[in-house]
KOLROFI-837835 format. One record per residue (C-alpha): residue in three letters; residue number from 1; x, y, z. Coordinates in steps of 0.05 Angstrom, whole numbers, plus 32768, in hexadecimal, padded with zeros to 4 digits. Layout:
<atom ala; NUM; <X; Y; Z>>
...
end
This chain:
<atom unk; 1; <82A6; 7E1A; 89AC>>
<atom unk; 2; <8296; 7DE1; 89D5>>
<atom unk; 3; <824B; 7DC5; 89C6>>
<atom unk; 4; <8217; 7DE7; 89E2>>
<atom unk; 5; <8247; 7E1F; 89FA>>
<atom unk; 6; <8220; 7E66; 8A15>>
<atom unk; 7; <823D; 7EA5; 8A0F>>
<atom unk; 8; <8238; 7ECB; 8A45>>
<atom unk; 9; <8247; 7F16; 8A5C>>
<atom unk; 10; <8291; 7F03; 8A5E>>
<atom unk; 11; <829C; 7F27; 8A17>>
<atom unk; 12; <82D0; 7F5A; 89F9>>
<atom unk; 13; <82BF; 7F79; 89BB>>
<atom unk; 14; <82AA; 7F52; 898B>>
<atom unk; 15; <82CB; 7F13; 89A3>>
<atom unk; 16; <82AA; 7EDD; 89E0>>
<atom unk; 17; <82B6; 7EAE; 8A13>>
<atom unk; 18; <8295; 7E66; 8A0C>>
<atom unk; 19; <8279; 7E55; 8A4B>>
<atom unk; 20; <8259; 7E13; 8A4D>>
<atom unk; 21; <8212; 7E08; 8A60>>
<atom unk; 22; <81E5; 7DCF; 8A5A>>
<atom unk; 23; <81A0; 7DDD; 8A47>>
<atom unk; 24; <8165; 7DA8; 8A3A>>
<atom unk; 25; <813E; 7D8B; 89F7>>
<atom unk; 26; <8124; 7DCB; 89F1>>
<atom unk; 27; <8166; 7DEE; 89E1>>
<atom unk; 28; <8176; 7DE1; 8991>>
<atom unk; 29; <81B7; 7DCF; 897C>>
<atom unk; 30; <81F7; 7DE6; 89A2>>
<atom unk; 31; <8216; 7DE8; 896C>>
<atom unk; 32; <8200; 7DBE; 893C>>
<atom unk; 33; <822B; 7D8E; 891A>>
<atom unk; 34; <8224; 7D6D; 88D1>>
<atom unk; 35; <81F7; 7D2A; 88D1>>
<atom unk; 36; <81C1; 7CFC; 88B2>>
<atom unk; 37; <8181; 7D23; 88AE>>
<atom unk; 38; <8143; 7D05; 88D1>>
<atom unk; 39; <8120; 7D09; 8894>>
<atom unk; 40; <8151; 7CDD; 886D>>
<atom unk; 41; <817F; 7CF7; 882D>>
<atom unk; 42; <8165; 7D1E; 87F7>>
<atom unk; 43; <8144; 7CFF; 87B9>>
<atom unk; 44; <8154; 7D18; 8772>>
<atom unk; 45; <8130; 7D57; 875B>>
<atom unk; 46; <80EA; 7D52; 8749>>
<atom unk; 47; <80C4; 7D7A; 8713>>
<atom unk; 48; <80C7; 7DB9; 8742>>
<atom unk; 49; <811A; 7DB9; 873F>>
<atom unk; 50; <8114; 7DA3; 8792>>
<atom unk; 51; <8139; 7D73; 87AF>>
<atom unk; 52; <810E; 7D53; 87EB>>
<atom unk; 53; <8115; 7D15; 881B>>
<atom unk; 54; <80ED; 7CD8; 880F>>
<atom unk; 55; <809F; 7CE5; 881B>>
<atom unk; 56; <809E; 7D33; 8805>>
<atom unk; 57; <8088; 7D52; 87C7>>
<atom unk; 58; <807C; 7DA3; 87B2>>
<atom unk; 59; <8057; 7DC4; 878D>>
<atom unk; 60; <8065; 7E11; 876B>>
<atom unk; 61; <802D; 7E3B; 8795>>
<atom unk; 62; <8047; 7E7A; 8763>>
<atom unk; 63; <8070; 7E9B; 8735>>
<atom unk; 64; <8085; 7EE3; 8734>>
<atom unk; 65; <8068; 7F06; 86FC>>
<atom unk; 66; <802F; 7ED4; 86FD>>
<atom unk; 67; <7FE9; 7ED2; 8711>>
<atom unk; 68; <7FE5; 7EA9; 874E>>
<atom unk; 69; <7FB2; 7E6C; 8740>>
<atom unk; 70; <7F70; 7E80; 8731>>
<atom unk; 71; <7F7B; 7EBF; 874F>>
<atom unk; 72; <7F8A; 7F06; 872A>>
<atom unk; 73; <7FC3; 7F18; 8755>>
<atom unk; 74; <8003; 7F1C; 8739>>
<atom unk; 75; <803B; 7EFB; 8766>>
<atom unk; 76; <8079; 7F2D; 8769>>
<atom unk; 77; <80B7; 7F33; 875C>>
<atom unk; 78; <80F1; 7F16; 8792>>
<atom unk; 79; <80C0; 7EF1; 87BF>>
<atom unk; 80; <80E4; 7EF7; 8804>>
<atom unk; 81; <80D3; 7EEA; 884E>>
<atom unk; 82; <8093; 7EC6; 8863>>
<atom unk; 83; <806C; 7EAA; 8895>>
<atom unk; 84; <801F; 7E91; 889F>>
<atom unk; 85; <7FE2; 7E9B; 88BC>>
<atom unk; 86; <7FAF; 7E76; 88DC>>
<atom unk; 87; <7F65; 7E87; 88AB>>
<atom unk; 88; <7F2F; 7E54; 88C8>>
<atom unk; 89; <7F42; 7E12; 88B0>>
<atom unk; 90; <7F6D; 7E32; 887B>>
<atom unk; 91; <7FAD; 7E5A; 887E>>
<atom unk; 92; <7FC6; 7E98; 885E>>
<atom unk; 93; <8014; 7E97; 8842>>
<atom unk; 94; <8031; 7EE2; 883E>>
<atom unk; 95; <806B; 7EEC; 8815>>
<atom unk; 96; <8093; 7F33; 8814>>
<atom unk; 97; <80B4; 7F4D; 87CB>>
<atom unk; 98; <80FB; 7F62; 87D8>>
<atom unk; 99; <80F6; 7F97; 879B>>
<atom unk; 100; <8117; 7FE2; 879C>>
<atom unk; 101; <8104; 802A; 8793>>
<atom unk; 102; <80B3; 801E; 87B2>>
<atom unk; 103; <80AB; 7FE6; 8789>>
<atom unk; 104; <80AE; 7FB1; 87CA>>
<atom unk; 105; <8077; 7F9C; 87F3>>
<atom unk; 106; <8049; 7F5D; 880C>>
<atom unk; 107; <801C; 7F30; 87E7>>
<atom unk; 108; <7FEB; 7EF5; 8807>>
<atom unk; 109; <7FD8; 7EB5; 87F0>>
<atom unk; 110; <7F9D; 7E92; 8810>>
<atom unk; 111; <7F8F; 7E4B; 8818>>
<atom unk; 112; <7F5E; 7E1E; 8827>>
<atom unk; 113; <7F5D; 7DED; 885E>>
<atom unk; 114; <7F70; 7DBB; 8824>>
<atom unk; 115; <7FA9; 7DDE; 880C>>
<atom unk; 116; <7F83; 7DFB; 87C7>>
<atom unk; 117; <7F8E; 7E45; 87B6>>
<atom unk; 118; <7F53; 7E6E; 87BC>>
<atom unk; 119; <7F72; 7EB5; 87C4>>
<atom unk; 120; <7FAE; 7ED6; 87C2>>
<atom unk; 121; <7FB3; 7F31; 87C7>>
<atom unk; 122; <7FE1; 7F63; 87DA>>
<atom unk; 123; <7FE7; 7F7A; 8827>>
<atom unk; 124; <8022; 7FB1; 8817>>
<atom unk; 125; <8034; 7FD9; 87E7>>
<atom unk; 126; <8068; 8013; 87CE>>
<atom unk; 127; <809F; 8000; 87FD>>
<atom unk; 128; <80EB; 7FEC; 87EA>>
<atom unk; 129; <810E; 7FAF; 87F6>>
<atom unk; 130; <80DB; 7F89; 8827>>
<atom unk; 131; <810C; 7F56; 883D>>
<atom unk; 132; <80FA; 7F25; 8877>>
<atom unk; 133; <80CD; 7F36; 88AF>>
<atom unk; 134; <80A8; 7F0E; 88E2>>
<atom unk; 135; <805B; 7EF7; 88FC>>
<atom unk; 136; <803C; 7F1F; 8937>>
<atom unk; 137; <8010; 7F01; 8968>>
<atom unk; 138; <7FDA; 7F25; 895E>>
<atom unk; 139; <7FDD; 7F04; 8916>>
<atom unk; 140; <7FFD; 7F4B; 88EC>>
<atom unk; 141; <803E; 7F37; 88C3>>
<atom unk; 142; <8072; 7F61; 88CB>>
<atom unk; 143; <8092; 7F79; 888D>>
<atom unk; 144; <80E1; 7F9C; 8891>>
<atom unk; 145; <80FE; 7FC0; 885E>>
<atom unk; 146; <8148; 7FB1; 8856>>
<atom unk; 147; <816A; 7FFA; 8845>>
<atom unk; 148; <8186; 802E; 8872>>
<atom unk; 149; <8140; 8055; 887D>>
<atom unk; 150; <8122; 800B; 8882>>
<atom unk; 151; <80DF; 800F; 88A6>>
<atom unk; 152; <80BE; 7FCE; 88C7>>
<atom unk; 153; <806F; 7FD1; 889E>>
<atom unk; 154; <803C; 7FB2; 88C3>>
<atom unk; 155; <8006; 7F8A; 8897>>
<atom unk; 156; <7FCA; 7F5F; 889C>>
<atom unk; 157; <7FC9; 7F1E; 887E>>
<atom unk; 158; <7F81; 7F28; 8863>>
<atom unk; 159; <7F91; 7F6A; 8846>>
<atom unk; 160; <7F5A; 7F8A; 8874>>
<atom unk; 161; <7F79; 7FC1; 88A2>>
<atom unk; 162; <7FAF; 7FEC; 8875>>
<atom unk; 163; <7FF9; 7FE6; 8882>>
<atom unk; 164; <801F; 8014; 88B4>>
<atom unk; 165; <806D; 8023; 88BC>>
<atom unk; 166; <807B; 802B; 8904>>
<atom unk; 167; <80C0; 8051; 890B>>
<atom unk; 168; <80C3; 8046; 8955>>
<atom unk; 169; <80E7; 8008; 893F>>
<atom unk; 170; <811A; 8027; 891D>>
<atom unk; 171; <812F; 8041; 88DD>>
<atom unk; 172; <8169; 8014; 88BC>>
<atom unk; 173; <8178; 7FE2; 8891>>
<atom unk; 174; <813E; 7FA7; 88B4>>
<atom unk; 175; <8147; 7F68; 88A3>>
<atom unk; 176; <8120; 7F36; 88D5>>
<atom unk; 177; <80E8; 7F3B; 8914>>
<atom unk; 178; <80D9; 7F09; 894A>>
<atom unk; 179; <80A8; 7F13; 8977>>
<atom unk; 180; <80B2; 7F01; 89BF>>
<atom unk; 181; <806B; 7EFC; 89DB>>
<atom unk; 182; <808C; 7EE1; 8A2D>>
<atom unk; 183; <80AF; 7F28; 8A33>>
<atom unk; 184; <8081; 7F4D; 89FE>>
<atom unk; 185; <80C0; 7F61; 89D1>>
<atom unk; 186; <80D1; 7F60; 8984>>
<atom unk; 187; <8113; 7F47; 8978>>
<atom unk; 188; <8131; 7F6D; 8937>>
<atom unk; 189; <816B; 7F54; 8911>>
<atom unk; 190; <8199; 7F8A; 88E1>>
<atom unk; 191; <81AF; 7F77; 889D>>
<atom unk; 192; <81FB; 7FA2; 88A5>>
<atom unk; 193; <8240; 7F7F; 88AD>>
<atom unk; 194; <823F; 7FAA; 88EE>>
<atom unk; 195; <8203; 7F9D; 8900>>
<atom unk; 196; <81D1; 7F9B; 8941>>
<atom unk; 197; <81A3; 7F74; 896F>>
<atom unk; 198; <816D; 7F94; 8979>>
<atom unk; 199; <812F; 7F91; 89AC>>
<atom unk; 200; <80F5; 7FB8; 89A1>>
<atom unk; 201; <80C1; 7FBD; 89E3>>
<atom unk; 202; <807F; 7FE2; 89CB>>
<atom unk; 203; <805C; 800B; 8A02>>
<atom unk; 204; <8029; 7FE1; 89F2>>
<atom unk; 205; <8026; 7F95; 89E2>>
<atom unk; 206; <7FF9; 7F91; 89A1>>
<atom unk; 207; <800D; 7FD7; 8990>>
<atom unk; 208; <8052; 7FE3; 896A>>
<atom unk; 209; <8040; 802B; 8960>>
<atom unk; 210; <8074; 803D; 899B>>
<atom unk; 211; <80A6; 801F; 89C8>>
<atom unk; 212; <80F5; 801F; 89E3>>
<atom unk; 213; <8123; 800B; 89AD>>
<atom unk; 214; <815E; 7FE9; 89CA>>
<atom unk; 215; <819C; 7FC0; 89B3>>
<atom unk; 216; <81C6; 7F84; 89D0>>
<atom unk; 217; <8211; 7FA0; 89E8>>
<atom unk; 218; <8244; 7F7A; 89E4>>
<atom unk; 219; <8244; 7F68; 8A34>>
<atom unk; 220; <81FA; 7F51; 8A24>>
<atom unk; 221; <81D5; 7F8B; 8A47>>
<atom unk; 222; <81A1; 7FB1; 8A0F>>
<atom unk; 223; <81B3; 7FF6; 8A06>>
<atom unk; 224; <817D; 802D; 89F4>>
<atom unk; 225; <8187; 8045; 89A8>>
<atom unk; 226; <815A; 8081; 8987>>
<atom unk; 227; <8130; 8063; 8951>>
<atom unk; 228; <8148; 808E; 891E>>
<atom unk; 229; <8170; 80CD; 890C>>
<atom unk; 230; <81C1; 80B5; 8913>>
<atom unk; 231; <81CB; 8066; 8903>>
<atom unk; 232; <81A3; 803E; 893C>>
<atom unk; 233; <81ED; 800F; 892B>>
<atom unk; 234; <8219; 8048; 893D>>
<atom unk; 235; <81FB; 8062; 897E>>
<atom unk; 236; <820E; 803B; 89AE>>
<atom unk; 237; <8265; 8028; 89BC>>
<atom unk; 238; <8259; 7FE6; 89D1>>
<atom unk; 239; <8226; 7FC8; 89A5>>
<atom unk; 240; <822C; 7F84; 8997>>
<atom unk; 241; <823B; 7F75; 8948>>
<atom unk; 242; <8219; 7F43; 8918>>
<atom unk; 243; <823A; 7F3A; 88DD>>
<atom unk; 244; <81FF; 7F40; 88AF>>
<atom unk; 245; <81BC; 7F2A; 88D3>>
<atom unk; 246; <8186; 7F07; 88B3>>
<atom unk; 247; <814D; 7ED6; 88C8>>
<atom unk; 248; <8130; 7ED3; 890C>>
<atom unk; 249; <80FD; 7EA7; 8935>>
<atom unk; 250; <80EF; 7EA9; 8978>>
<atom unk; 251; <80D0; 7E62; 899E>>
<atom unk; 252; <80D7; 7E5C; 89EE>>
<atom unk; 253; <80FB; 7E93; 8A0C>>
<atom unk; 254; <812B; 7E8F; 89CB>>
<atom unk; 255; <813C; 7EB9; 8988>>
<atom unk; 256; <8160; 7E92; 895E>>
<atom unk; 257; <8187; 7EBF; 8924>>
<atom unk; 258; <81B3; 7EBC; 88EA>>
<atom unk; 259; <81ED; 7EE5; 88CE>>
<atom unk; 260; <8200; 7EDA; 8889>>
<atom unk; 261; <824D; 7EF4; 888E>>
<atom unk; 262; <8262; 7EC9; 88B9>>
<atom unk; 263; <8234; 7E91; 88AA>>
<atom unk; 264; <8216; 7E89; 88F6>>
<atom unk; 265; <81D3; 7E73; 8919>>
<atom unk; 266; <81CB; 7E97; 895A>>
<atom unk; 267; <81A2; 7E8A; 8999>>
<atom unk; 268; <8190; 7EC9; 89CA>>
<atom unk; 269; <8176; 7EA5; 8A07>>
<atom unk; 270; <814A; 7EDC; 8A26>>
<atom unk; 271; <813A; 7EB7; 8A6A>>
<atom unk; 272; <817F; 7EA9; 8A74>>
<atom unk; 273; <81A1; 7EEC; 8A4F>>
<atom unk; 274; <81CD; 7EBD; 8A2D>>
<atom unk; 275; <81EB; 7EBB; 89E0>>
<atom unk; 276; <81F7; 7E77; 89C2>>
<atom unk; 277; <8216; 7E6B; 897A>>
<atom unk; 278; <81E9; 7E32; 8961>>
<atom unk; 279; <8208; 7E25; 891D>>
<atom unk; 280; <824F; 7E3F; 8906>>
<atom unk; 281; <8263; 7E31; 88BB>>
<atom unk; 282; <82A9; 7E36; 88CE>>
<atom unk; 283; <82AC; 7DFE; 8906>>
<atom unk; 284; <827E; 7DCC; 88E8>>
<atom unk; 285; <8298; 7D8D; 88C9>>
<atom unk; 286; <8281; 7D8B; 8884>>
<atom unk; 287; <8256; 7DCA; 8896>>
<atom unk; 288; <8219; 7DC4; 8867>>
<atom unk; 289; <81F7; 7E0D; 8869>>
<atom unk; 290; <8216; 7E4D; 8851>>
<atom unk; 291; <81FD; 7E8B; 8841>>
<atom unk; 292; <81D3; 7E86; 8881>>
<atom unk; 293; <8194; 7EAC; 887C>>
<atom unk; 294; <814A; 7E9F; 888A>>
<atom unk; 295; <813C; 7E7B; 88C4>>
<atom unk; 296; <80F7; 7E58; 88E2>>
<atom unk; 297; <80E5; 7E21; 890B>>
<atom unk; 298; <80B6; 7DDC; 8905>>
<atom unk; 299; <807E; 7DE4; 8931>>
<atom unk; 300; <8076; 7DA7; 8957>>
<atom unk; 301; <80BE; 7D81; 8966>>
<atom unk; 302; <80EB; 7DCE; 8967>>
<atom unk; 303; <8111; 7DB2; 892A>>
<atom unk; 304; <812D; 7DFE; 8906>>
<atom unk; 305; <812C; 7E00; 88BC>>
<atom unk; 306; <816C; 7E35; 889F>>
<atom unk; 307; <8167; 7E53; 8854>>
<atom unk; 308; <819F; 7E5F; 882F>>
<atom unk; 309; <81AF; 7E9E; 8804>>
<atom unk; 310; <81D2; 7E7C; 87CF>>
<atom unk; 311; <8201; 7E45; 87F4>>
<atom unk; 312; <81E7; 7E0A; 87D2>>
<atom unk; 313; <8197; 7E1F; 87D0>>
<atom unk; 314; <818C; 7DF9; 8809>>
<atom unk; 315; <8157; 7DFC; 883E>>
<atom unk; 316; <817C; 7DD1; 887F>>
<atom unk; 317; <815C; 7DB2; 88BE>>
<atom unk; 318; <8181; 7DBA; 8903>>
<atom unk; 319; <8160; 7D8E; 8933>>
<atom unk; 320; <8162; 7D8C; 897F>>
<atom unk; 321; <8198; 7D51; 897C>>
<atom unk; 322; <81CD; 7D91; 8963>>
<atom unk; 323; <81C8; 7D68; 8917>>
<atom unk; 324; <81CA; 7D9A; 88D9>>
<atom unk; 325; <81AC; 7D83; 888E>>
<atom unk; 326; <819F; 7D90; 8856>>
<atom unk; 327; <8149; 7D87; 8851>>
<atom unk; 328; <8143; 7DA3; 8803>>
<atom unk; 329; <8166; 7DBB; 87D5>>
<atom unk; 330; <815C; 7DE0; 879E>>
<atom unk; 331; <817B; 7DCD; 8757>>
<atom unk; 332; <8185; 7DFE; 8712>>
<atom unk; 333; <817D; 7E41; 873C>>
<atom unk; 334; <81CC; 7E4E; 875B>>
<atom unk; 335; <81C0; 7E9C; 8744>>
<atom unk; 336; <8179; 7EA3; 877F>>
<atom unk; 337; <8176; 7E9F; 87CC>>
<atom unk; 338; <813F; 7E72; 87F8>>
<atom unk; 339; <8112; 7EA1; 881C>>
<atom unk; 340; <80CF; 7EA2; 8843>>
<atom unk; 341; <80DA; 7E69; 8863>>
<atom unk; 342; <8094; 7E51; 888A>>
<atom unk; 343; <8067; 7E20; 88A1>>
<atom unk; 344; <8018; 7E1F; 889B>>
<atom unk; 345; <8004; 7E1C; 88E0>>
<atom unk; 346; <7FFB; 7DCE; 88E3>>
<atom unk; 347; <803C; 7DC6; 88CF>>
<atom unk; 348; <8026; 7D9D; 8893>>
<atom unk; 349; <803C; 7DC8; 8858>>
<atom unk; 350; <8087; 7DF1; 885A>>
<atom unk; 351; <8084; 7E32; 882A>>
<atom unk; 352; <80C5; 7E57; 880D>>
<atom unk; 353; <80D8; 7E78; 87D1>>
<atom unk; 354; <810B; 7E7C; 87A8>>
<atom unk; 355; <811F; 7EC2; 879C>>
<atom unk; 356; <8132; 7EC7; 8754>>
<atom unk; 357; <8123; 7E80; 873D>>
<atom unk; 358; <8146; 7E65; 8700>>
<atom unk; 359; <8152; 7EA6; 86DD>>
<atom unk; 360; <817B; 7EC0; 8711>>
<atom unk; 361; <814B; 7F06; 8712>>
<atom unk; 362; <8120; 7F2B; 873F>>
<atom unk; 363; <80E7; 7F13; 8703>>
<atom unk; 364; <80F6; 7ECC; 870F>>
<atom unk; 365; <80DC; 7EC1; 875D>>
<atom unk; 366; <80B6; 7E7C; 876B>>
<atom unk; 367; <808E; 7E6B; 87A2>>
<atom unk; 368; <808A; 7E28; 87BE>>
<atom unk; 369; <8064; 7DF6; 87E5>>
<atom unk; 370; <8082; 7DAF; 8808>>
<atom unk; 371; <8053; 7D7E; 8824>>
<atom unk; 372; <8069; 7D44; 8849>>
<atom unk; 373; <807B; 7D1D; 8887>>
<atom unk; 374; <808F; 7D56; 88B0>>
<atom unk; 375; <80A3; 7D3B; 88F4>>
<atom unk; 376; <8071; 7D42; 892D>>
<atom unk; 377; <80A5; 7D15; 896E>>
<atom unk; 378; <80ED; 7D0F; 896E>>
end
């Protein structure tokens, strides 16, 4: 594909036509090609096991199995997707548990505005394999269960107001949700090999509790699916397939998506209707991200920051000049997956976990914290 090449309605099947289309600085990497990352190479590993660029260090925020600082809450098992939340001049990280049989849900950690611990609590229990998810505006995290009946659980960071499932946006196997708050839509991603693109418009923005469930055809038009009852995947002829989807963020009229089998970041261009391949594993030299999965993006210069499941436990930066790299890396854990990728809302402090840590089980989850010279300019 040539760089920075849309794809446009021109499509058959599965298959595209590249159409090229210029956008400006606010349009990330078309596709991104391997390069020298703007925060320098990697160091060796510190005491945490993570690889960082000059100026960073981490810190282990919790353990699974563990009671989280000088808290009594126990941090589960497979720590999964993340994200924060503003809480006066602190922040609160919440972290899903990607565990089976009603054994999932959501735990919170709260911080001060210096960074110290001073509370951490569950927001969601008794559901199954709470996978990724994404923030609201109206400050609820959204919580998806990643199995066929998957529901997406809405919960509140400070573990006020009790969770709700809200079926209207649909029953299957959720993986992601960005929120588009321009056209008041949730954008869902669907962890199948045949998967959809969904978009979820509530009849009310601020209120998920019902809505039009639609997904994106192959000739880029949305199609109206029933939320549940046959596969939301299998109603429609001329769906548009996702080989696996994972992470999503939306930022300016943009959700930006990954697919694990085929190894791909995505763009969906909503202002423009237009689908853009951001990253391909298979046509970048020296490609240096596989097993695409959890995606986010840096607050103030629109740099995005891609997890890996597996690969090479890497978290890598793509930055608006179309350069992928690696950022950390994680050492002595090849049998876990980077997950929960988020920043605190300064953009100060990254958090992520490592799903199984260095025992390679759902027991073994760590949670981390990187401080450092995040960029604020290109």
């Amino acid at each position: 594909m040539q760089r920075r090449g849309f794809m446009k309605a021109a499509v058959v099947g599965a298959g595209s036509v590249a159409l090229t289309f210029t956008l400006g600085r606010e349009a990330l990497a078309y596709p991104a090609q391997s390069g020298a990352s703007p925060y320098g190479g990697l160091q060796a590993a510190d005491a945490n096991g993570l690889m960082l660029p000059k100026g960073f260090t981490s810190r282990v925020v919790a353990r699974s199995g563990q009671v989280v600082g000088a808290t009594k809450h126990v941090w589960h098992g497979a720590p999964d997707g993340g994200a924060c939340f503003a809480d006066g001049s602190g922040w609160i990280y919440v972290s899903n548990a990607e565990l089976g049989k009603g054994a999932g849900g959501v735990s919170a950690v709260k911080f001060d505005g210096a960074g110290n611990i001073t509370g951490a609590y569950p927001i969601l229990s008794g559901t199954t394999d709470n996978c990724a998810g994404g923030a609201s505006p109206w400050n609820t995290w959204i919580s998806c269960e990643e199995h066929n009946k998957g529901l997406c659980w809405e919960t509140d960071p400070w573990g006020v107001k009790p969770a709700v499932s809200h079926e209207a946006m649909g029953v299957f196997n959720h993986e992601a949700a960005a929120f588009d708050p321009d056209r008041k839509v949730v954008y869902l991603t669907e962890d199948e090999p045949d998967g959809g693109f969904y978009r979820y418009t509530p009849n009310a923005w601020g209120n998920l509790s019902a809505g039009k469930l639609e997904v994106l055809t192959t000739d880029l038009n949305w199609a109206a699916v029933k939320p549940k009852g046959q596969d939301c995947r299998k109603q429609v002829n001329n769906m548009y397939v996702f080989n696996g989807g994972e992470g999503a963020y939306y930022r300016n009229n943009i959700c930006y998506f990954t697919t694990k089998g085929d190894d791909k970041v995505w763009a969906y261009n909503a202002a423009t209707n237009q689908l853009a391949t951001v990253y391909d594993n298979d046509t970048t030299a020296n490609a240096p991200l596989t097993g695409v999965d959890n995606i986010t993006g840096d607050p103030h210069v629109g740099d995005l920051f891609v997890a890996e499941d597996g690969g090479d436990m890497e978290i890598c930066v793509i930055t608006p000049n179309d350069v992928i790299a690696p950022f950390v890396k994680i050492v002595g854990q090849d049998g876990s997956e980077i997950a929960g990728v988020a920043f605190n809302p300064a953009g100060t402090r990254m958090y992520f976990s490592s799903q199984n840590g260095t025992t390679g089980t759902d027991g073994g989850g760590i949670t981390y914290e990187v401080t450092g010279p995040f960029r604020r300019s290109l």
